[in-house]
C-alpha positions as CSV (number, residue, x, y, z in Angstrom):
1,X,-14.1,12.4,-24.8
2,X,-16.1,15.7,-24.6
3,X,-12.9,17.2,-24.8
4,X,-11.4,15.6,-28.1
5,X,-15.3,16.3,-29.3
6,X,-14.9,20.1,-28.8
7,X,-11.5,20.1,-30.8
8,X,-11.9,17.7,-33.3
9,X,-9.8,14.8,-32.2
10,X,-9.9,11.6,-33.2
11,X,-9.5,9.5,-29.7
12,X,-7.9,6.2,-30.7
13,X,-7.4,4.6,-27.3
14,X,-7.9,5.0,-23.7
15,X,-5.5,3.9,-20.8
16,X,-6.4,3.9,-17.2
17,X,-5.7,2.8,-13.7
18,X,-8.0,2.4,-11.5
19,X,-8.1,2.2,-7.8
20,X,-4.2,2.5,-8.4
21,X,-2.1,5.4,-6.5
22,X,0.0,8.0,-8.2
23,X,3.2,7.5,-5.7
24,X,4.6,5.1,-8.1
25,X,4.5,3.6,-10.8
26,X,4.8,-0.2,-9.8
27,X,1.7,-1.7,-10.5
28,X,0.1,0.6,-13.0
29,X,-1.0,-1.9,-15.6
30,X,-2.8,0.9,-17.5
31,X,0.7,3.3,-17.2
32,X,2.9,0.4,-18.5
33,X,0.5,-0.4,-21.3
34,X,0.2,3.5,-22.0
35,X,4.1,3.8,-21.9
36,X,4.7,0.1,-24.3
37,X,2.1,1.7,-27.0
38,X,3.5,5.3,-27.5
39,X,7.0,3.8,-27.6
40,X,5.7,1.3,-29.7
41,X,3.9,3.9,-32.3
42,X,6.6,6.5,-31.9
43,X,5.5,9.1,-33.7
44,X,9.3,10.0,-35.4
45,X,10.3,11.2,-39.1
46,X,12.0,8.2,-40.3
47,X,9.2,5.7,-38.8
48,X,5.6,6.7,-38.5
49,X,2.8,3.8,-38.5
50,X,-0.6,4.4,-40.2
51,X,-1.8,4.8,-36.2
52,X,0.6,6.7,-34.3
53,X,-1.5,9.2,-32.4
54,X,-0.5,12.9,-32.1
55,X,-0.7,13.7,-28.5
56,X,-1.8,11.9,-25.2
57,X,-4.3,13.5,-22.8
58,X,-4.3,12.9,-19.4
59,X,-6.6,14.3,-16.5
60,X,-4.1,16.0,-14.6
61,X,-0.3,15.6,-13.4
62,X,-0.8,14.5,-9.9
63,X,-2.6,10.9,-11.7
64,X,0.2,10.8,-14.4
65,X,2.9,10.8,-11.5
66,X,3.4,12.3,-7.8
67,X,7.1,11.2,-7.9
68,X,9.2,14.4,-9.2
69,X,11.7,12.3,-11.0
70,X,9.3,9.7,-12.2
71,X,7.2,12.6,-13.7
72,X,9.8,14.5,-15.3
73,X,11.4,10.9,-17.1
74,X,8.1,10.0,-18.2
75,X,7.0,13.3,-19.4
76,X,10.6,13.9,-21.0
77,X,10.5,10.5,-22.9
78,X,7.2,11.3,-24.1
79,X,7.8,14.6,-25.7
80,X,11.2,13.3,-27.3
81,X,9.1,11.0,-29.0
82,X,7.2,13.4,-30.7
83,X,4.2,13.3,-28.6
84,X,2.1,16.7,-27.0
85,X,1.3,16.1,-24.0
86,X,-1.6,17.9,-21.9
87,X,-2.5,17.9,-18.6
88,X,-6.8,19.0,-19.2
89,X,-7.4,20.1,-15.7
90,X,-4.4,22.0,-14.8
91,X,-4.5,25.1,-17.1
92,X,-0.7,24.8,-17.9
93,X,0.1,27.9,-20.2
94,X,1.9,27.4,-23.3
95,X,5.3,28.6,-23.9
96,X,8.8,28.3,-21.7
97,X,6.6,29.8,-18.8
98,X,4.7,26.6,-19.0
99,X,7.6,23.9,-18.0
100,X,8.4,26.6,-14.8
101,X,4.6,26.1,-14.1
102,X,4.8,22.7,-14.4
103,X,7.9,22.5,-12.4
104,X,5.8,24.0,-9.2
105,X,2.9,21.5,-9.8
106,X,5.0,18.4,-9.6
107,X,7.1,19.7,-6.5
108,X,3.4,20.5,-5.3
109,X,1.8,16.7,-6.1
110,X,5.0,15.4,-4.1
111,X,4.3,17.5,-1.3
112,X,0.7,17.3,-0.9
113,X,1.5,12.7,-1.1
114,X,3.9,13.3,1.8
115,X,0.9,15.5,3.6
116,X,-1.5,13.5,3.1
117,X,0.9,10.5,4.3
118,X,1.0,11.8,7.5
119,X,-2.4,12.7,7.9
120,X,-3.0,9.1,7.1
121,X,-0.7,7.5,9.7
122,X,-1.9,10.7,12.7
123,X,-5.4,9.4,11.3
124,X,-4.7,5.5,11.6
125,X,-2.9,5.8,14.9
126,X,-5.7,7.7,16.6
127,X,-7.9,4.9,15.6
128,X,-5.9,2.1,17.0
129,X,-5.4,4.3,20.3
130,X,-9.3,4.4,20.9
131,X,-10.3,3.0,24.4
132,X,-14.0,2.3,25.4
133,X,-15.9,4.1,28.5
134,X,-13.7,1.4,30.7
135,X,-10.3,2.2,29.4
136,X,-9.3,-0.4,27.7
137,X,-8.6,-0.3,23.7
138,X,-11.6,-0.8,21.8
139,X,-9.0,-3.1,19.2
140,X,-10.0,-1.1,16.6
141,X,-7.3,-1.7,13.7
142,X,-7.2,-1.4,9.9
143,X,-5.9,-4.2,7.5
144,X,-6.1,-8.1,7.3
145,X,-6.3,-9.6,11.1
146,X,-3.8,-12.2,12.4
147,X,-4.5,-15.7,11.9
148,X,-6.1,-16.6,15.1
149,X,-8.3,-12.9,15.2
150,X,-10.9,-12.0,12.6
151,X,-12.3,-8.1,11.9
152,X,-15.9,-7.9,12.7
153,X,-17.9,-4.4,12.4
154,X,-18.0,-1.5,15.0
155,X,-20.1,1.4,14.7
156,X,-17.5,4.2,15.6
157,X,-19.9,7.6,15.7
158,X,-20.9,9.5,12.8
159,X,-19.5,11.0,10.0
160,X,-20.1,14.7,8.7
161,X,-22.9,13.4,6.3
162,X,-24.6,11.5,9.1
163,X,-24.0,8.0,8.4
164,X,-22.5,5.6,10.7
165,X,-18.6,5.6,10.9
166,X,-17.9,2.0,10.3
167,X,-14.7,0.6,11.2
168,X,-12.9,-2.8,11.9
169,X,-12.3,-4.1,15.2
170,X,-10.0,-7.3,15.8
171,X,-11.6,-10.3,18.0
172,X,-10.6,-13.9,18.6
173,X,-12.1,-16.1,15.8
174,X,-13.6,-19.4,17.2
175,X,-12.3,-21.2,14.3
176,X,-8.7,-20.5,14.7
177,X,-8.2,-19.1,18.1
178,X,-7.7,-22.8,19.6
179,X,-5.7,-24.2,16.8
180,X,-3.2,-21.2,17.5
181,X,-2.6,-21.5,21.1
182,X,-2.4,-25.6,20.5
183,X,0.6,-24.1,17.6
184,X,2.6,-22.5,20.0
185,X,2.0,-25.2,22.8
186,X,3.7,-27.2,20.1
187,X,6.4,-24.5,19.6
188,X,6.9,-24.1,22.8
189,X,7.5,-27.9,23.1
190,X,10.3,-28.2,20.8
191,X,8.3,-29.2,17.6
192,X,9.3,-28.3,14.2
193,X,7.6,-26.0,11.9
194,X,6.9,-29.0,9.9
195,X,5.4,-31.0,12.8
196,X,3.2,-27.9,13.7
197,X,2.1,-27.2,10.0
198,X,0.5,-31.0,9.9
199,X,-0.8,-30.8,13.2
200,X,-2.7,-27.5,12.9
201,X,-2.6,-26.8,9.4
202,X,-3.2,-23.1,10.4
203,X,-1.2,-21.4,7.8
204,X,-0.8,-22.1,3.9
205,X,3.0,-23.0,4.1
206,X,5.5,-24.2,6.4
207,X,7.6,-20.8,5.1
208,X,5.2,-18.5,7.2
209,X,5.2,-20.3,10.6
210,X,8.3,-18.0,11.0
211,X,6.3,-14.5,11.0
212,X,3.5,-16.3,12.9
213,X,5.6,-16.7,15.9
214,X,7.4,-13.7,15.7
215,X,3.6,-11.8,16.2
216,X,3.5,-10.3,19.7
217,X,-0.2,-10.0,18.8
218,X,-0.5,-13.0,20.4
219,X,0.7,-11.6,24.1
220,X,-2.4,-9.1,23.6
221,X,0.4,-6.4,22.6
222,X,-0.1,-4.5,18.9
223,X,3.1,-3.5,17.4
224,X,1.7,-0.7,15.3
225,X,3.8,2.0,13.8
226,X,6.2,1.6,16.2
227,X,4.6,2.3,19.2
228,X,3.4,-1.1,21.0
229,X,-0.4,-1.4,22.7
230,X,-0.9,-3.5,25.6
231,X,-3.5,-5.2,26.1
232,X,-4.8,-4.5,22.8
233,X,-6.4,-8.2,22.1
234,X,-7.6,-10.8,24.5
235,X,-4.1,-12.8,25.4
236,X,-4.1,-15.8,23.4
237,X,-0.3,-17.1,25.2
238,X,1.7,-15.5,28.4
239,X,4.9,-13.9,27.6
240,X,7.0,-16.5,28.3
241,X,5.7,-18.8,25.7
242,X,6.6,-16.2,22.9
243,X,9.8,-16.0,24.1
244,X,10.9,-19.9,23.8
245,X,8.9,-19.3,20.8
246,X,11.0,-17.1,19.0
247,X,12.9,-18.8,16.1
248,X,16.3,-19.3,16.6
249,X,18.5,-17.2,14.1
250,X,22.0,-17.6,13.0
251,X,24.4,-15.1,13.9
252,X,25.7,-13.1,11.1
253,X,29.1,-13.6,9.4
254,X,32.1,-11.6,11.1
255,X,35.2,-10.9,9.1
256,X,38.2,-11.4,11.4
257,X,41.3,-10.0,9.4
258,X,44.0,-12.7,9.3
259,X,47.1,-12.0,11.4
């Protein structure tokens, strides 16, 4: 706005996406609806509506797109069209030198999402690895819990500001935990998903028993990036019981050539 107000432009409408990552574009209600209205409105010689803007604005390339060949499509169909398009915050300079500089910043917007990828997942890792003063894991993990375990808040030092680091740490839930171990009892028993599902009534559909048992959560070992956490929970089952649990799967389709 102050920008359009220092240059005289009329702003007719504003997109956004908010709380919406730049990695892709899936999701991006305020992208799609940005990308349906200049297509919409092109701003061509042979069809030009009474409100076709001139231009788009956006903040800066990284929130347009941090996928190279999503940001060059976009930006390409865009200027085709008839549109200018600036980037406010970037300081592209005008002229060929300026696709060369944009170039370098979407190579750079890729490479900083793949950093900070990793930072994220060293980040998350070291949290999930946290032991208490006794040595065992604290069960500090991000996300929604596990049927059967609920997040409840832990007080994990102090960040650089001085406020209390506040994380989530996995414990049984009293409401659940029983119904759970009475599921796989079941299970382990020969019942049917079916027969488990109006029993317990644990989980929404019969569909999702399948992941449920397949959760080695339920052992007290976190599958977590890979890398599996003993001991991570309070065991819910002993080991034997997840494996009778396991669903049994059909074998996949071998082509034997005829003779």
């Amino acid at each position: 706005e102050e920008y359009c107000q220092r240059h005289h432009l009329v702003l007719v409408r504003v997109f956004a996406d908010v709380a919406r990552p730049g990695s892709t574009i899936v999701g991006r209600d305020g992208f799609d609806d940005l990308m349906h209205y200049c297509r919409q409105h092109a701003p061509t010689v042979k069809r030009r509506t009474s409100d076709a803007p001139d231009g788009i604005l956006l903040w800066d390339l990284k929130r347009f797109a941090r996928n190279r060949q999503d940001n060059a499509f976009f930006k390409a169909d865009l200027r085709r069209r008839g549109y200018t398009v600036l980037f406010l915050s970037d300081n592209i300079p005008q002229g060929g030198i300026g696709h060369i500089y944009e170039a370098m910043l979407e190579w750079k917007a890729e490479q900083d999402l793949q950093d900070i990828s990793k930072d994220v997942k060293r980040g998350l890792s070291d949290l999930v690895s946290t032991r208490g003063p006794d040595g065992q894991y604290l069960g500090l993990c991000p996300g929604r819990p596990p049927t059967g375990l609920k997040g409840e808040p832990y007080t994990l030092g102090v960040k650089r500001d001085g406020t209390p680091r506040i994380v989530q740490r996995w414990v049984p839930d009293p409401e659940t935990w029983d119904l759970c171990r009475q599921a796989w009892e079941l299970r382990v028993n020969g019942a049917s998903y079916r027969e488990i599902h109006e029993r317990t009534g644990i989980l929404g559909s019969i569909g999702s028993y399948a992941t449920f048992f397949r959760n080695r959560i339920y052992t007290g070992t976190l599958v977590y990036s890979g890398e599996e956490y003993e001991e991570f929970v309070p065991r819910l089952i002993p080991d034997e019981w997840f494996e009778r649990g396991q669903p049994k799967r059909r074998k996949r389709f071998q082509h034997t050539p005829r003779h």
